[in-house]
C-alpha positions in Angstrom: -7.3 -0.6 -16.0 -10.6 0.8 -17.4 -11.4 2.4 -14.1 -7.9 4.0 -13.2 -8.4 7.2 -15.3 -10.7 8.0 -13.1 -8.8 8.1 -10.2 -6.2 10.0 -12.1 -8.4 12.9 -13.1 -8.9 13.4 -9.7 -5.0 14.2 -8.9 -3.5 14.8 -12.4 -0.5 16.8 -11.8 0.6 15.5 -8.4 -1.2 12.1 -7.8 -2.6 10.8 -5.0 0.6 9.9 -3.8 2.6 6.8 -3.0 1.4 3.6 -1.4 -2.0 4.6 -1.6 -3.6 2.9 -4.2 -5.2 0.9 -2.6 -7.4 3.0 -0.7 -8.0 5.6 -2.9 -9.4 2.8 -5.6 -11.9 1.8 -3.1 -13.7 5.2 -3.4 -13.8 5.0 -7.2 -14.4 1.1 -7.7 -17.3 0.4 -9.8 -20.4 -2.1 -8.2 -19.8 -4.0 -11.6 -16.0 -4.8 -10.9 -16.8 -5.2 -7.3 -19.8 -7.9 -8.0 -17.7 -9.8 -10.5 -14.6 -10.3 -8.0 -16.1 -9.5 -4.6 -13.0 -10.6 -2.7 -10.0 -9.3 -5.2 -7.8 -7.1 -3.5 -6.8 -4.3 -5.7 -3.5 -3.6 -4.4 -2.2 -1.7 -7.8 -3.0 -1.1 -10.9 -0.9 -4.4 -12.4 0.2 -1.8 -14.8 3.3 0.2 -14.0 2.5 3.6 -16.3 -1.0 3.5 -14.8 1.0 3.0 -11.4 3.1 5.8 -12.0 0.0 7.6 -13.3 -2.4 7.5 -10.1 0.7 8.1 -7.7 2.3 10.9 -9.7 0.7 12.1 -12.2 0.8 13.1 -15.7 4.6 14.0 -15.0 5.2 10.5 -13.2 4.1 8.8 -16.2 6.1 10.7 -18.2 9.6 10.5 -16.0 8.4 7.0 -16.1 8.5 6.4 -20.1 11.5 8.7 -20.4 13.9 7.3 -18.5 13.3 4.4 -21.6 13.6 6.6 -24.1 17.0 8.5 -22.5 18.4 4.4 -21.9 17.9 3.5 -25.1 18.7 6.6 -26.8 22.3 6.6 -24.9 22.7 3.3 -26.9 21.2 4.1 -30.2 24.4 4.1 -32.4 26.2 2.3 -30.3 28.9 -0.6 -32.3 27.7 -3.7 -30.3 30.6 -5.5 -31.7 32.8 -3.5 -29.5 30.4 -3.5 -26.3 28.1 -6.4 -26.5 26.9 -5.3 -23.0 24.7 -3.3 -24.6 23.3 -6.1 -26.1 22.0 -7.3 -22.5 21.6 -3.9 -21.5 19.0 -3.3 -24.2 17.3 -6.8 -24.0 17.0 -6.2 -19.9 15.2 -2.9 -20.5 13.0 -4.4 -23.0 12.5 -7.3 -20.8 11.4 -5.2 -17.6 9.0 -2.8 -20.0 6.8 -5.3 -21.3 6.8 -7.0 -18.0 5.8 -3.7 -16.1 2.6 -3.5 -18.5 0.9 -6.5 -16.4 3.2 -5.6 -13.1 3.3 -2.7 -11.1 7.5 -2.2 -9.6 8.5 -3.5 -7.0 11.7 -1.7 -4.7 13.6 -4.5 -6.0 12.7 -4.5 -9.6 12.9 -0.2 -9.5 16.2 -1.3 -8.6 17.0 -3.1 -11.6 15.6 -0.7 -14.1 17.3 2.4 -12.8 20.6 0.3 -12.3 20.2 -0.7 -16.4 19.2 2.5 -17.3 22.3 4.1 -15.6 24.7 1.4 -17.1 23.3 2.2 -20.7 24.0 6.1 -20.1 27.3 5.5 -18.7 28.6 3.1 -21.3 27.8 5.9 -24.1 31.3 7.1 -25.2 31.2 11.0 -25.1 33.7 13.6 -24.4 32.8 16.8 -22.1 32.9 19.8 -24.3 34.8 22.6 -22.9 33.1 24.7 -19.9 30.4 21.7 -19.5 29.4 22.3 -16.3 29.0 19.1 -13.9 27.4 18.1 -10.5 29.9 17.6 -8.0 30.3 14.4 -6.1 29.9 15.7 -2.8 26.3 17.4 -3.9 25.3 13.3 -5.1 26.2 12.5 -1.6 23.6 14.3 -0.3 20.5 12.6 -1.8 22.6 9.7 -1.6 22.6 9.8 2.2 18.7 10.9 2.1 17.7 7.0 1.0 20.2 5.4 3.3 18.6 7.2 6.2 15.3 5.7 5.6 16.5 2.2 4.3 18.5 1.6 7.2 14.6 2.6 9.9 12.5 0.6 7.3 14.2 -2.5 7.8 14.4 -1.4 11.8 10.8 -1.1 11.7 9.7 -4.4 10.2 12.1 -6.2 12.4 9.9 -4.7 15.2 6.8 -5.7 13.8 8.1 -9.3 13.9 9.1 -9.4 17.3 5.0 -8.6 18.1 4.2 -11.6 15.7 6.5 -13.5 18.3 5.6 -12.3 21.0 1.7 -13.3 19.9 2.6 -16.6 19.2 4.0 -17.3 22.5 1.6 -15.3 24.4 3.4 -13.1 25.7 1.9 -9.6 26.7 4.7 -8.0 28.0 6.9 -8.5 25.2 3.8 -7.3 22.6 3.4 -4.4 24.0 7.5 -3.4 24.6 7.7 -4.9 20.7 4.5 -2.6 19.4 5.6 0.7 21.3 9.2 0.1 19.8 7.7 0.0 16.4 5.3 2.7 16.8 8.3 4.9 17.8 10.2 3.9 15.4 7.8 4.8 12.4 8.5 8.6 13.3 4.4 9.2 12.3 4.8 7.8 9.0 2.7 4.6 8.1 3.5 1.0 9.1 2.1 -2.4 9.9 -0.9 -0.5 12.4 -3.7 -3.0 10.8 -1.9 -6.0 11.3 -0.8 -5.0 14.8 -4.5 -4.4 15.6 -5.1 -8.0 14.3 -2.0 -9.5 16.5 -3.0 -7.8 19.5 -6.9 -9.4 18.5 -5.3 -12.6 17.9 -3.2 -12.0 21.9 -6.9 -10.9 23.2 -9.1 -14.1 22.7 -5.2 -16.4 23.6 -5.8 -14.2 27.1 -9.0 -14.0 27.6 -9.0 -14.9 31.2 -6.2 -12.8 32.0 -5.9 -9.3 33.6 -4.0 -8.2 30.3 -6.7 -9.2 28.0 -9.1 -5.7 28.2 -5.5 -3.9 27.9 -5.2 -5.9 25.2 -8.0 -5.2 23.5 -7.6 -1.6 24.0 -4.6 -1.9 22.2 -6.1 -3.4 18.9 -8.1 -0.5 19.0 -5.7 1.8 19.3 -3.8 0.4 16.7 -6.6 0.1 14.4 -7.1 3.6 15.2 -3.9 4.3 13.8 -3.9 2.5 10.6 -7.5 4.7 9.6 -5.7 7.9 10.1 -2.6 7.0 8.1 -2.4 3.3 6.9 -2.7 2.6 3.3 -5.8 0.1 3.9 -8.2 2.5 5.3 -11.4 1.1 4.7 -10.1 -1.9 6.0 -8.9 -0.1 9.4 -12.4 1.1 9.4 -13.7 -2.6 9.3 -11.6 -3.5 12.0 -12.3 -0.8 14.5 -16.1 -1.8 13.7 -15.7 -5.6 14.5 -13.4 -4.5 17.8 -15.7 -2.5 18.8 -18.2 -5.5 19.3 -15.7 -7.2 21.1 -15.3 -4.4 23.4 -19.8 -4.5 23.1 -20.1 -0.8 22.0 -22.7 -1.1 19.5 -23.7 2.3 18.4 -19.5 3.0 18.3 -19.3 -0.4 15.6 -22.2 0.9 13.4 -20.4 4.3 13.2 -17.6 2.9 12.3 -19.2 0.5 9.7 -20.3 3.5 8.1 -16.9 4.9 7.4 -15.9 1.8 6.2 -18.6 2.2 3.9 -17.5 5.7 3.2 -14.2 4.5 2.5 -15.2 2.1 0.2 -18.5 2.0 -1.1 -19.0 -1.0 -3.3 -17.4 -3.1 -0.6 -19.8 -5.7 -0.1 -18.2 -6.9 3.6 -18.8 -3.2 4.7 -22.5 -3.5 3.9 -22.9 -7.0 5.0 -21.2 -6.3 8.8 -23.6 -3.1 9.0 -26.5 -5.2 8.2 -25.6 -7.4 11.1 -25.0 -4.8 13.3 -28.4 -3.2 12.3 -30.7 -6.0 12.6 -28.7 -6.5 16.0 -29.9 -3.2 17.1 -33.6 -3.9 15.4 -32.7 -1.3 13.0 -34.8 -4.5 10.6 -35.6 -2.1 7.7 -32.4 -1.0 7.5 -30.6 -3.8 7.9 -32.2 -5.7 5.1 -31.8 -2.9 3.2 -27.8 -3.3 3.8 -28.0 -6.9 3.4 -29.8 -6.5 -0.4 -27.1 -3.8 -1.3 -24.5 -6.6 0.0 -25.8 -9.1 -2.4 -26.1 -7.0 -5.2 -21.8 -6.7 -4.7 -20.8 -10.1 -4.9 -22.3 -11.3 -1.3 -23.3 -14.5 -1.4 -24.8 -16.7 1.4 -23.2 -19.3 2.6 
């Protein structure tokens, strides 16, 4: 929580957008918070203002607390005796505040809040003063059919996804690659599961080693990895990847590169500095690579 403002004086009126977290906190995290949890994932903030905050802004944060204050003000004189669903109403919204302070929402639980914060403005008796102007149905369609569009491909897209996991697990090279070109379609060049197809097809490579697929396949993870750095929310991690593929595929110089922008991406990541140590004293870069592995150590590395 102490390090988010940070981040959020670097984008204060838009954010840094949605899904992003992740990456974005890499660049800012402190060697302190990395050396006392070297392998915590930060995926958000655990805090949904602070959420709300980094990804939109000053006015997310703000939409964010008022859509409270407009739910409970719809209510505020309301006779409970004569709608006791308020009482619910009011104890849900309660409920899911205090709960988002050590929580960051969810799709489903975003669900829930809106849906409680809409019943506790429609449940406010009012009468429409003459000439009150009022948004049409058919103009609520619209935006209406703008989420179903994409709820009905997201769902798609993971199914597709899954069919590469099963198609891993049975070896199966054909179906992988029918399953990952389906998916990539599908995604329309917005981001999916790239990093994890990179590790499937990874996973496929060493299963078919000896097989004439297996440097296809291989060419694949990298391809995919490739994909998830250039628009995956787990960038540094893409990075890492395309380094340790780039082993496999015994492009040295091309691995070290590409530890570096792991490094980049996140630099008080002691993995990044640890796999460009080995990489380094591979190369008999010594110096440098015990340079690499000291900085590694001084993030929460620890030999085995």
């Amino acid at each position: 929580w102490k390090e988010c403002p940070g981040l959020i004086a670097k984008h204060p009126i838009f954010g840094e957008g949605p899904d992003v977290f992740a990456g974005e906190f890499r660049k800012v995290q402190s060697a302190e918070l990395s050396r006392r949890f070297p392998d915590f994932y930060n995926e958000t903030p655990h805090n949904a203002l602070l959420d709300a905050a980094c990804a939109q802004g000053f006015p997310g944060a703000l939409i964010f607390i008022g859509l409270f204050a407009v739910a409970w003000r719809a209510g505020w004189n309301a006779d409970f005796r004569q709608n006791p669903i308020r009482t619910g109403l009011n104890a849900a919204l309660l409920g899911i505040l205090v709960s988002s302070m050590f929580a960051s929402l969810t799709l489903v639980t975003s669900l829930y809040l809106w849906m409680a914060a809409g019943l506790a403005v429609a449940l406010t008796p009012r009468t429409a003063s003459p000439g009150e102007w009022r948004i049409p149905r058919l103009a609520l369609a619209v935006p209406a059919l703008a989420l179903l569009i994409p709820a009905v491909l997201l769902p798609r897209q993971d199914a597709l996804w899954a069919d590469l996991e099963h198609a891993v697990e049975t070896n199966d090279f054909a179906a992988a690659r029918t399953a990952y070109s389906s998916a990539a379609t599908a995604a329309g060049g917005r981001p999916g599961d790239e990093l994890g197809a990179s590790r499937e097809w990874a996973t496929l490579g060493r299963a078919i080693a000896n097989s004439p697929d297996a440097p296809t396949t291989w060419k694949l993870a990298a391809d995919a990895a490739a994909r998830a750095e250039s628009n995956g929310e787990e960038r540094f991690s893409a990075a890492y990847q395309a380094s340790v593929l780039q082993v496999a595929l015994g492009n040295l110089a091309g691995a070290e590169a590409q530890s570096r922008e792991a490094i980049r991406l996140a630099p008080n990541w002691y993995k990044a500095h640890l796999l460009r140590s080995q990489l380094l004293g591979y190369m008999g870069r010594n110096q440098e690579s015990a340079q690499e592995a000291d900085l590694s150590a001084r993030l929460g590395w620890r030999k085995p």
